[in-house]
ROLUM-365130 format. One line per field, with one value per residue (C-alpha): residue number from 1; residue in one letter; x negated, y negated, z negated. Coordinates in steps of 0.05 Angstrom, whole numbers. Layout:
// residues N
n NUM, ...
res a, ...
xx X, ...
yy Y, ...
zz Z, ...
// end
This chain:
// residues 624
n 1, 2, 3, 4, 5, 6, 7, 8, 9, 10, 11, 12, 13, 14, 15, 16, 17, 18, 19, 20, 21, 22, 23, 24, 25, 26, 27, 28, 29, 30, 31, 32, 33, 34, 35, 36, 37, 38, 39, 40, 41, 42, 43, 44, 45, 46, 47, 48, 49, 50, 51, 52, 53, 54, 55, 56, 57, 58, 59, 60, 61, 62, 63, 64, 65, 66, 67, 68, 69, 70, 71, 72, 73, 74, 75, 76, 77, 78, 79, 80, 81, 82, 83, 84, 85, 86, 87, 88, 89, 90, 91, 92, 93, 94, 95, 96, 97, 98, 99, 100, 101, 102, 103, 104, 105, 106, 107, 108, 109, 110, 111, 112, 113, 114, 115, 116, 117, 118, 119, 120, 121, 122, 123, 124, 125, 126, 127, 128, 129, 130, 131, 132, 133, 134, 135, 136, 137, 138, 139, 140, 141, 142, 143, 144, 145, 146, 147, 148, 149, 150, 151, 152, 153, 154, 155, 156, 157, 158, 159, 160, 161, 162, 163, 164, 165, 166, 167, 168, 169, 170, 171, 172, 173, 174, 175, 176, 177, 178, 179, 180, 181, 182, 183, 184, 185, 186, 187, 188, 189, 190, 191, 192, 193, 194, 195, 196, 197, 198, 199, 200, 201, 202, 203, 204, 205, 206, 207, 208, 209, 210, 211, 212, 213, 214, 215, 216, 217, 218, 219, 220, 221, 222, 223, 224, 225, 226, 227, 228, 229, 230, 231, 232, 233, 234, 235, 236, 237, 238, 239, 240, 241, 242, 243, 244, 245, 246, 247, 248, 249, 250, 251, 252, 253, 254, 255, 256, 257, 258, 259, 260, 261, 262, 263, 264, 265, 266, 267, 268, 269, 270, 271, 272, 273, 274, 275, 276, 277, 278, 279, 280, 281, 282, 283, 284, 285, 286, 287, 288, 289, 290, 291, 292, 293, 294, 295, 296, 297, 298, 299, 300, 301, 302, 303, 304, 305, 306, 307, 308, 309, 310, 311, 312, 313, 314, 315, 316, 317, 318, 319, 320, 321, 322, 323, 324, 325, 326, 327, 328, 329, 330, 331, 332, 333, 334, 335, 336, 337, 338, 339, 340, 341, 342, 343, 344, 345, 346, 347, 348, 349, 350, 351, 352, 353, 354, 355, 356, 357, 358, 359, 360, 361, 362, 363, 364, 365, 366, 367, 368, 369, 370, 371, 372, 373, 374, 375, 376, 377, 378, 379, 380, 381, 382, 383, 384, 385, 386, 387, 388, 389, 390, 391, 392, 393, 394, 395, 396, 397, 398, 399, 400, 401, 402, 403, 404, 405, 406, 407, 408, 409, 410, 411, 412, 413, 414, 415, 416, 417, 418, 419, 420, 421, 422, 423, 424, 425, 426, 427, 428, 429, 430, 431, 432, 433, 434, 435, 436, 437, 438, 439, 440, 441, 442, 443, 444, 445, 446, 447, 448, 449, 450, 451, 452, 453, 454, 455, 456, 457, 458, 459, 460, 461, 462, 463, 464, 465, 466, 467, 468, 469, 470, 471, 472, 473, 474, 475, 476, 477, 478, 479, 480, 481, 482, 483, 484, 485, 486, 487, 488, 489, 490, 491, 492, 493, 494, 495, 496, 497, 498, 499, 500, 501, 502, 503, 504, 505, 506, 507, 508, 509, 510, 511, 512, 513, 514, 515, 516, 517, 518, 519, 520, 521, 522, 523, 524, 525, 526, 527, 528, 529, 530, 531, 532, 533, 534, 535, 536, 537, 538, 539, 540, 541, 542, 543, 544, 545, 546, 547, 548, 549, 550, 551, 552, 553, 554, 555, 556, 557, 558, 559, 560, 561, 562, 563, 564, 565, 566, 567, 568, 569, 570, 571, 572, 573, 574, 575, 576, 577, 578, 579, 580, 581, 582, 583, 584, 585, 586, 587, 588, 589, 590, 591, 592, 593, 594, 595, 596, 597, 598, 599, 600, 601, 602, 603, 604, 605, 606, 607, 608, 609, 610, 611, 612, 613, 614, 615, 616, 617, 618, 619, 620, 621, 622, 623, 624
res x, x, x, x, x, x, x, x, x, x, x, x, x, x, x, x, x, x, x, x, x, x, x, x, x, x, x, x, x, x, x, x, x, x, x, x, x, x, x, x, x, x, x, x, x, x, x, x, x, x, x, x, x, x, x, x, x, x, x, x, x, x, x, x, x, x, x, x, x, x, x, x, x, x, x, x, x, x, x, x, x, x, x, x, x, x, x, x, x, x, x, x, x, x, x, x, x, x, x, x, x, x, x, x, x, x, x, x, x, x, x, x, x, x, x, x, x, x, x, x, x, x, x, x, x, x, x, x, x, x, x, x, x, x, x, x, x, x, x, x, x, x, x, x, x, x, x, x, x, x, x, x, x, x, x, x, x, x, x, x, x, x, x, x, x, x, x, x, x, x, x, x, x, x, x, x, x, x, x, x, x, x, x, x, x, x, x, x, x, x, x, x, x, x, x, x, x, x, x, x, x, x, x, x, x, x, x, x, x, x, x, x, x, x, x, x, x, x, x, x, x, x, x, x, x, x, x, x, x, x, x, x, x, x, x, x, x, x, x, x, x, x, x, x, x, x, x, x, x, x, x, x, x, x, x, x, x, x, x, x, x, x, x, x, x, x, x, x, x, x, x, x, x, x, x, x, x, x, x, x, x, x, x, x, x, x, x, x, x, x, x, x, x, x, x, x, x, x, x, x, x, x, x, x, x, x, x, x, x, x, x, x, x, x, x, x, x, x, x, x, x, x, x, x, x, x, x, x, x, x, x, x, x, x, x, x, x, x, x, x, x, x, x, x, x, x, x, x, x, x, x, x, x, x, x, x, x, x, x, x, x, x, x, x, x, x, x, x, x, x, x, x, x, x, x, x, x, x, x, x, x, x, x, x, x, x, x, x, x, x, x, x, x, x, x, x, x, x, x, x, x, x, x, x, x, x, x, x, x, x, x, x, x, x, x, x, x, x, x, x, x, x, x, x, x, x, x, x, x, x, x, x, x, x, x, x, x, x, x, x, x, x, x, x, x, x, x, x, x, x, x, x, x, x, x, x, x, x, x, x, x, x, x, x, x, x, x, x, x, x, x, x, x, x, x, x, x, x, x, x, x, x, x, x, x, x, x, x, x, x, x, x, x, x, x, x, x, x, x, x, x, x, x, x, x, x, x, x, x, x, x, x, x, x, x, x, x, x, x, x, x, x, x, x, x, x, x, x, x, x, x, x, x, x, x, x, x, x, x, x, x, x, x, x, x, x, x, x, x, x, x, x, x, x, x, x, x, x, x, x, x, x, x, x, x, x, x, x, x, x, x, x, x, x, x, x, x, x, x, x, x, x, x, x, x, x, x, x, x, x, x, x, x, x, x, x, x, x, x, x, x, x, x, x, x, x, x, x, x, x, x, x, x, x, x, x, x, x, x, x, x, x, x, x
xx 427, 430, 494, 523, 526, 600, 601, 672, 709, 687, 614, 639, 624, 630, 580, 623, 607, 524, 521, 478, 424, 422, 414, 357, 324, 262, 302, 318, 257, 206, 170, 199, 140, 130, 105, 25, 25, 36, 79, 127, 201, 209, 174, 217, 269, 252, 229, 297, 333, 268, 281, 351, 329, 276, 330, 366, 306, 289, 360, 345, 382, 343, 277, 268, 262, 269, 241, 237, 215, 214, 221, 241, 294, 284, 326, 325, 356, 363, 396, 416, 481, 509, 545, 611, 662, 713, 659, 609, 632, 627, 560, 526, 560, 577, 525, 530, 559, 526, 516, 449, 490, 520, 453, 497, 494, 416, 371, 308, 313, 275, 343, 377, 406, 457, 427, 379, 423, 462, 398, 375, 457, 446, 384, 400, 421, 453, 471, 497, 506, 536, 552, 559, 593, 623, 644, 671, 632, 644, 625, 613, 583, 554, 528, 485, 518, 590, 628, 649, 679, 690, 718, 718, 711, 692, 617, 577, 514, 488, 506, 467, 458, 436, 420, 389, 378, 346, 313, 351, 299, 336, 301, 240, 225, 191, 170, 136, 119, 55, 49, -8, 30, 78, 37, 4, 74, 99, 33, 45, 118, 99, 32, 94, 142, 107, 145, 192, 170, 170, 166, 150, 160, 153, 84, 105, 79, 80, 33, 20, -16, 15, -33, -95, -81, -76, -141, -185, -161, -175, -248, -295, -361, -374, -344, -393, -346, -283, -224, -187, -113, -58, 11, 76, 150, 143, 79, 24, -50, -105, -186, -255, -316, -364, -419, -381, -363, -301, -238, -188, -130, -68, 0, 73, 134, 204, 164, 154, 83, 71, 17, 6, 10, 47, 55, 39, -28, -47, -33, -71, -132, -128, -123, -183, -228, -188, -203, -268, -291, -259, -291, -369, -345, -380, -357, -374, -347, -268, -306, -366, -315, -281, -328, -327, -266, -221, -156, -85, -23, 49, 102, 182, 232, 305, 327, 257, 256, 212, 191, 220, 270, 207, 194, 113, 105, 129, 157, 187, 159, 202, 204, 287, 340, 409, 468, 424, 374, 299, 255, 188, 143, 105, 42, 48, 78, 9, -40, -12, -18, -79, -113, -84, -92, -156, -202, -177, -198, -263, -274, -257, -295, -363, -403, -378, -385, -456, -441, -395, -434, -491, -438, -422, -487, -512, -459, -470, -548, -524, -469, -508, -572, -522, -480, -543, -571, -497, -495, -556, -528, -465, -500, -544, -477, -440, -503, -504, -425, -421, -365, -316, -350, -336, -267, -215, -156, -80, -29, -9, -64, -81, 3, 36, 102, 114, 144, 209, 188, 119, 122, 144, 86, 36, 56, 48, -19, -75, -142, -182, -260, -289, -356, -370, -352, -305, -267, -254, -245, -184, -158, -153, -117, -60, -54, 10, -28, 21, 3, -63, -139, -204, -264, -322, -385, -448, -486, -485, -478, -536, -532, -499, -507, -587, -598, -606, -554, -599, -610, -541, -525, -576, -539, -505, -464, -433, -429, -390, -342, -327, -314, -268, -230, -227, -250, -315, -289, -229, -194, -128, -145, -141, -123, -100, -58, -85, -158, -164, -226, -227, -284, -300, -288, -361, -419, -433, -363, -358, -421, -404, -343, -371, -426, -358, -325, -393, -391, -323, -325, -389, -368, -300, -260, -192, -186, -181, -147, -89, -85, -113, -162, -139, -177, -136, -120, -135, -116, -169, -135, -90, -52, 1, 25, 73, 137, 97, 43, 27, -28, -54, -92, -110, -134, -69, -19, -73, -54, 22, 27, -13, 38, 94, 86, 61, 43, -4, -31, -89, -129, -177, -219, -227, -291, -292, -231, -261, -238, -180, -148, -104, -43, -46, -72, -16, 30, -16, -37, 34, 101, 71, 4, -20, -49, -96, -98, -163, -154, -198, -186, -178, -217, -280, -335, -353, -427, -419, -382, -427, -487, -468, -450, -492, -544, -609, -599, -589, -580, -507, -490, -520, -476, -417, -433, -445, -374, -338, -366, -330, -369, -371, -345, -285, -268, -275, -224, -208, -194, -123
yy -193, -188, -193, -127, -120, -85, -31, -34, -28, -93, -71, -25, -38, -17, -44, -56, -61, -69, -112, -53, -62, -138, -122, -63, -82, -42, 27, 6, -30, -23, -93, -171, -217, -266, -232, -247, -166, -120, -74, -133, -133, -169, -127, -70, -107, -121, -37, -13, -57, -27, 43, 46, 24, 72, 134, 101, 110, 179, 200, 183, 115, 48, 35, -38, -71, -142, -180, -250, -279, -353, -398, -332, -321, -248, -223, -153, -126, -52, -28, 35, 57, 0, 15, 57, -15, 4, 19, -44, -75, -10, 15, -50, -61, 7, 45, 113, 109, 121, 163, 190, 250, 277, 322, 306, 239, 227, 296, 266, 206, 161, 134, 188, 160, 106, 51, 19, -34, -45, -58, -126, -144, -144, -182, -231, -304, -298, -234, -224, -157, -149, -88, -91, -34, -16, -87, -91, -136, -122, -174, -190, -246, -235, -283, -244, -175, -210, -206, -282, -261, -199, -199, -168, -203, -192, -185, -182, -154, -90, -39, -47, -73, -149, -161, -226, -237, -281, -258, -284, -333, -333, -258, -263, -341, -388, -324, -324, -267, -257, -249, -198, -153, -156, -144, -78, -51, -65, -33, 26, 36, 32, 82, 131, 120, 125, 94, 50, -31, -76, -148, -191, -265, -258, -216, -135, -70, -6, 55, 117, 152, 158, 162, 171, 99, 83, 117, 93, 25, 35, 57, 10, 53, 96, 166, 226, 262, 239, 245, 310, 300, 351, 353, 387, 378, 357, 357, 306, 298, 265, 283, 262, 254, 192, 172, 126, 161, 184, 204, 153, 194, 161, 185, 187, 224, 214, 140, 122, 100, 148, 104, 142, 211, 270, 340, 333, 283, 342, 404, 364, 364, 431, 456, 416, 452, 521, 519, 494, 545, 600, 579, 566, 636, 603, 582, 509, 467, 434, 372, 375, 391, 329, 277, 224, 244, 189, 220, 218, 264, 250, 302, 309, 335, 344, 300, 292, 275, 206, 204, 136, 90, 54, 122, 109, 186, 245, 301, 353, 421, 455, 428, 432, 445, 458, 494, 542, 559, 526, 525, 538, 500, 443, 474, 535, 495, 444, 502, 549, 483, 462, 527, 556, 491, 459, 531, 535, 458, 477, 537, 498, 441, 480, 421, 383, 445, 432, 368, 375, 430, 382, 332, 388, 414, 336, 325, 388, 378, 302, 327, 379, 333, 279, 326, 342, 283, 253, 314, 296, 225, 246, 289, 238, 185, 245, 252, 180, 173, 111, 126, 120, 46, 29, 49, 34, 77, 77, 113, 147, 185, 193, 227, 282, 256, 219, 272, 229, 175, 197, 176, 100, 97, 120, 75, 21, 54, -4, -6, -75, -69, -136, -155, -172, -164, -234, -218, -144, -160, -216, -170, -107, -156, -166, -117, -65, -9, 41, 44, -17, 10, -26, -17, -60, -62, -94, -137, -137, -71, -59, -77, -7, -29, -41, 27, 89, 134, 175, 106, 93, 166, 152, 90, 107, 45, 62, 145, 124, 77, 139, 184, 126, 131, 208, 207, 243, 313, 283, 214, 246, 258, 186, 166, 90, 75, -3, -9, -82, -128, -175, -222, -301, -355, -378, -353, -301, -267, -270, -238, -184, -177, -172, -121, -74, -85, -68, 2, 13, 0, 38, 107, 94, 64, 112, 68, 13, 44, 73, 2, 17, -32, -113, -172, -211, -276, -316, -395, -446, -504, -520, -587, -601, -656, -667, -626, -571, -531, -508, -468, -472, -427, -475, -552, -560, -536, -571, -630, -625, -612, -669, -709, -680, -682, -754, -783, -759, -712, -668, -617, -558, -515, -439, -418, -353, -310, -305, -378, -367, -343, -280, -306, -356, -286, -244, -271, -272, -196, -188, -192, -249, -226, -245, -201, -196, -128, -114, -92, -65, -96, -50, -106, -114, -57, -30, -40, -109, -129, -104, -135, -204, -207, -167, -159, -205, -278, -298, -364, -340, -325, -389, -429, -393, -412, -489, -488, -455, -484, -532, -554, -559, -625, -602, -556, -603, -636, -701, -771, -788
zz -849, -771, -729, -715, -641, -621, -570, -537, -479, -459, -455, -405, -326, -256, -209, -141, -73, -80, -139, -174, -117, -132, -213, -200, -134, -164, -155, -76, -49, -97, -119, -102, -94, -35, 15, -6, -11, 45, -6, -33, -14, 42, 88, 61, 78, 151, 154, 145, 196, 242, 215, 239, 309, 317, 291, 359, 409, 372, 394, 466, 462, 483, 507, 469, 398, 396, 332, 321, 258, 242, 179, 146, 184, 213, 275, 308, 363, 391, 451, 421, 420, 372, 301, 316, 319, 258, 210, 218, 149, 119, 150, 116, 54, 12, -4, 4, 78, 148, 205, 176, 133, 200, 237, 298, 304, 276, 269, 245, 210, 162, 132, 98, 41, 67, 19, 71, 109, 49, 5, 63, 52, -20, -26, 28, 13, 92, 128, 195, 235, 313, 344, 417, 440, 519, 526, 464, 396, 326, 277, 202, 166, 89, 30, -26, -6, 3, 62, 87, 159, 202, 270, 345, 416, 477, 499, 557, 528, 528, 472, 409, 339, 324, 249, 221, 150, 104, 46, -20, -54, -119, -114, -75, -95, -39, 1, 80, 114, 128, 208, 203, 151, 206, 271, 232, 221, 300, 325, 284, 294, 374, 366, 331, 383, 455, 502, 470, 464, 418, 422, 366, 368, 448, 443, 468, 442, 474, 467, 514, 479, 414, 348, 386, 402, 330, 318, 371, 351, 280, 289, 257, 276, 331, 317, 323, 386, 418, 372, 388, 396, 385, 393, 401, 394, 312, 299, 327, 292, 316, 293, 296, 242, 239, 188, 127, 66, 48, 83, 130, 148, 161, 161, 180, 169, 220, 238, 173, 138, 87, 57, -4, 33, 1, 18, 90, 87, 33, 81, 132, 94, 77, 144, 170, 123, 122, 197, 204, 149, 187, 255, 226, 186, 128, 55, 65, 10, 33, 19, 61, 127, 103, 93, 134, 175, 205, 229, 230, 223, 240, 233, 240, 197, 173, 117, 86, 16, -6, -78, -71, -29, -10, 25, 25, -2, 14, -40, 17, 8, 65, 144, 119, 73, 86, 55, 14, 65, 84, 137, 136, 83, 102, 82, 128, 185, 189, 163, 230, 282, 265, 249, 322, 361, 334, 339, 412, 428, 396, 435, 506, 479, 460, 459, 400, 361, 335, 319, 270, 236, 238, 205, 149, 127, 124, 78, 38, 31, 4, -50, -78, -85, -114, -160, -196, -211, -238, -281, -319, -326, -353, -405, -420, -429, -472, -522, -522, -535, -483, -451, -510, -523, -456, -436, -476, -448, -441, -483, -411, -406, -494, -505, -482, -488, -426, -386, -394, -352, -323, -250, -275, -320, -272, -215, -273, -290, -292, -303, -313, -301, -351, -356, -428, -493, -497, -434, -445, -518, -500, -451, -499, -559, -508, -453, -450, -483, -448, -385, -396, -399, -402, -379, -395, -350, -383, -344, -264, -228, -181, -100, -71, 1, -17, -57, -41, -59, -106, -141, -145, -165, -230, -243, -323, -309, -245, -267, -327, -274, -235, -299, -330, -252, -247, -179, -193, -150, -106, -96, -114, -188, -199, -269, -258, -196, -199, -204, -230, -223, -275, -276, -295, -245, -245, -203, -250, -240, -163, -161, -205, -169, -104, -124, -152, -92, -42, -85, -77, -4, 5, -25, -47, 9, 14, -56, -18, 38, 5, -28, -100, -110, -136, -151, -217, -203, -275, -277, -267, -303, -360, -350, -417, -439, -510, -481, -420, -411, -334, -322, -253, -200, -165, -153, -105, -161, -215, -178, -164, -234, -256, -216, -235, -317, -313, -378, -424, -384, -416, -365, -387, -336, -351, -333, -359, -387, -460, -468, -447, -512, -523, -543, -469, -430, -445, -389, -342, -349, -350, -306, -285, -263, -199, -159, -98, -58, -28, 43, 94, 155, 222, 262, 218, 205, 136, 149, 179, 126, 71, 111, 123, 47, 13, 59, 76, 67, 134, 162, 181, 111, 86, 135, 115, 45, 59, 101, 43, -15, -66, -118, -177, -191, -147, -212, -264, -300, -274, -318, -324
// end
């Protein structure tokens, strides 16, 4: 008979100071990991020391953000008006305190919930804040969220807030940050802030022109017209159409990256096609006036509400809340701008008028042409009963009763696209069948970038793909929040993976954008001996661990994840899977992407291939 577990007094707790944000970092910055994903901890970390000097310059106090990041060791520096000097101890260290509560002091702020500064404290092996203040410095020193010294002195520098931190690895592990990660957030906090500079690791930042900047800079084709650029006191979008598919619309609430939207990216889209509709006085589709937009929208408002600390989406309905009374919805507030403000550009501005029409009706002649084609394939896969053989879904999305924890489960929500019956089959024994769904392709996708898109629209294969996804009528029907390639690490697999990727980027890319889309990282090698099994990703950590178990060393090379068997795969589907996020970068084009890979063989490509390739021996096990 088991051992009855007592529930006592004993079993009773209170978290002090910010122990509770070392226990359950998830609830205060989202994921750990190492900083080999743009999204992982550390860079949350370094956002809200960044946030609080940005709520500085938007008060009208200092014109410069110092960052310096080295070893891991992260310093910033405003020259705002410094942390008031009897409540530096308590503005880093118990949650629940700050200026941010008081519309006085900070009106429209990222940080609203006084855990930011305390959550770096927390989940920082070393901590170190100075306020420098009319002459006057305020101190204190922290280890892992506890205070080690506190003290005042004399200073001669100007007034603002010095923080340097670094990341606790007994949370994050051996973690770097990843320079570019970095650089992408400065330019952006800069193209949000006009006016104020930043300099990173001795290299400054500073934009005039606010998110037209950011636009023009993330164009990777030629846009159809000049973007249009609008703006007032909260309220700043920027506009223009070109020729990829989808939409690329990025935006920003109080500073802050909404990467995955919310209610103002959605009000945004609505208004484009609300007011083009009402200017052309026709009933074009929303769709049709949004395809192939590239855009932005940045707005500011009292005490927004995030869906998460991580504040990447925004839940706000109202512009703001207060004592029982609310502004004016955030629908209404972007809806009125842009439907006043973009019909009078486009009146002044006559002759990008036909273009955009042009734009619309070329998209409409496309979608309709499309749509009826990929209805006859979908009948043709329902008589046939396909797609049940092919996906085999989640519990998420099969039960009603999730309500409890819905949100949790669908930012969990996975979905692994296999090729064949072996790897799909060892994936389904094992996966989390909660919030876990598989889908298995057969055989190799066709070439999107060589195909038509009537070819590719009679594809059952791909048609089935976009069904299984949701995505068939809009991108923010999505079923699975991760979108999971899963292939073999032999020729065969990077090729399939590649072709799933060149349709994804083709007429998918917002997946990709909005940071959907990941490649699954499977191990290459086994090495065991009597007493440990490591599996390895790859032939550096094959090797170290070769070294480093010795004797009677034994090494096995995974070519293809149906020999890996289920009861090995479990971990590495699991909280251990490893991840790589497919990202479009901002300095590279679509097309010239999809040609130099997936185009004609050209001698480029085939040099590229010579320079990169490790052969096969390379792979193989080795005698020990």
């Amino acid at each position: 008979m088991a051992e009855e577990i007592r529930y006592t007094d004993d079993n009773i707790r209170t978290l002090e100071g910010v122990e509770h944000i070392r226990m359950r970092p998830g609830m205060y910055i989202g994921r750990l990991g190492n900083g080999s994903n743009e999204s992982d901890g550390i860079y949350v970390l370094l956002k809200e020391v960044i946030d609080n000097c940005i709520d500085e310059y938007a008060m009208g106090h200092g014109k410069q953000v110092l960052v310096d990041i080295a070893d891991g060791h992260v310093k910033v520096r405003d020259f705002g008006r410094g942390i008031p000097l009897d409540s530096v101890v308590k503005a880093v260290s118990i949650l629940n305190t700050g200026g941010k509560f008081d519309d006085k002091a900070f009106k429209k702020s990222v940080g609203l919930n006084g855990v930011g500064t305390k959550a770096v404290n927390a989940l920082s092996s070393r901590f170190m804040v100075r306020s420098h203040r009319d002459g006057i410095c305020s101190w204190a020193t922290f280890e892992a969220g506890k205070l080690t010294g506190e003290g005042k002195e004399d200073t001669r520098e100007k007034n603002g807030t010095l923080v340097e931190f670094d990341p606790d690895t007994t949370m994050f592990g051996q973690y770097s940050y990843n320079m570019d990660f970095v650089e992408t957030m400065i330019k952006n906090y800069s193209f949000l802030n006009k006016g104020l500079t930043f300099v990173l690791n001795g290299a400054s930042y500073k934009s005039e022109n606010g998110l037209l900047d950011l636009v023009n800079e993330n164009l990777t084709e030629s846009p159809l017209y000049p973007p249009i650029h609008l703006e007032d006191d909260d309220i700043e979008i920027v506009l223009t159409h070109g020729n990829a598919y989808g939409e690329n619309i990025s935006s920003f609430v109080n500073g802050q990256n909404t990467r995955d939207g919310g209610t103002h990216l959605a009000a945004y889209r609505e208004a484009i096609a609300k007011t083009l509709k009402e200017f052309y006085k026709k009933n074009y589709d929303p769709s049709d006036c949004r395809q192939g937009v590239v855009g932005a929208i940045s707005i500011k408002i009292q005490e927004p509400k995030f869906e998460s600390q991580t504040k990447i989406k925004l839940g706000s309905i109202y512009m703001w809340e207060k004592n029982g009374d609310i502004g004016p919805s955030i629908r209404s507030f972007v809806n009125d701008f842009v439907a006043k403000n973009l019909d009078n550009y486009l009146r002044i501005h006559k002759e990008i008028v036909p273009v955009i029409e042009e734009k619309i009706k070329s998209s409409q002649k496309e979608r309709e042409e499309i749509a009826g084609i990929q209805k006859k394939t979908r009948e043709k896969n329902k008589r046939a009963s396909v797609y049940n053989k092919k996906l085999r879904d989640c519990r998420f999305h099969l039960s009603d009763k999730v309500a409890k924890d819905k949100e949790e489960l669908r930012e969990a929500s996975s979905v692994f696209i296999t090729e064949g019956d072996s790897a799909s089959g060892t994936i389904t024994k094992v996966r989390d069948a909660n919030t876990q769904a598989v889908f298995s392709l057969r055989g190799k996708p066709i070439n999107c970038y060589k195909e038509s898109r009537r070819k590719v629209a009679e594809n059952e294969e791909l048609n089935l793909l976009i069904s299984a996804l949701g995505v068939e009528d809009d991108l923010d029907e999505l079923r699975y929040n991760n979108i999971i390639v899963a292939t073999d690490a032999d020729d065969d697999g990077m090729h399939i993976r590649m072709l799933v990727l060149t349709f994804f980027m083709k007429y998918y890319p917002d997946l990709i954008r909005r940071g959907h889309v990941h490649i699954l990282q499977t191990p290459l090698f086994r090495v065991h001996n009597k007493k440990e099994t490591r599996y390895c990703y790859s032939i550096e950590e094959k090797e170290k661990a070769v070294e480093e178990l010795k004797t009677g060393v034994e090494i096995t090379r995974f070519k293809g994840l149906g020999e890996i068997s289920p009861h090995e795969f479990v971990d590495f589907i699991g909280d251990n899977m490893r991840l790589d996020r497919v990202k479009l970068s901002d300095e590279e084009s679509i097309q010239d992407i999809m040609e130099f890979y997936m185009g004609a063989n050209t001698i480029d490509r085939q040099n590229f291939i010579r320079q990169n390739l490790r052969s096969e021996e390379e792979l193989e096990d080795v005698n020990i």
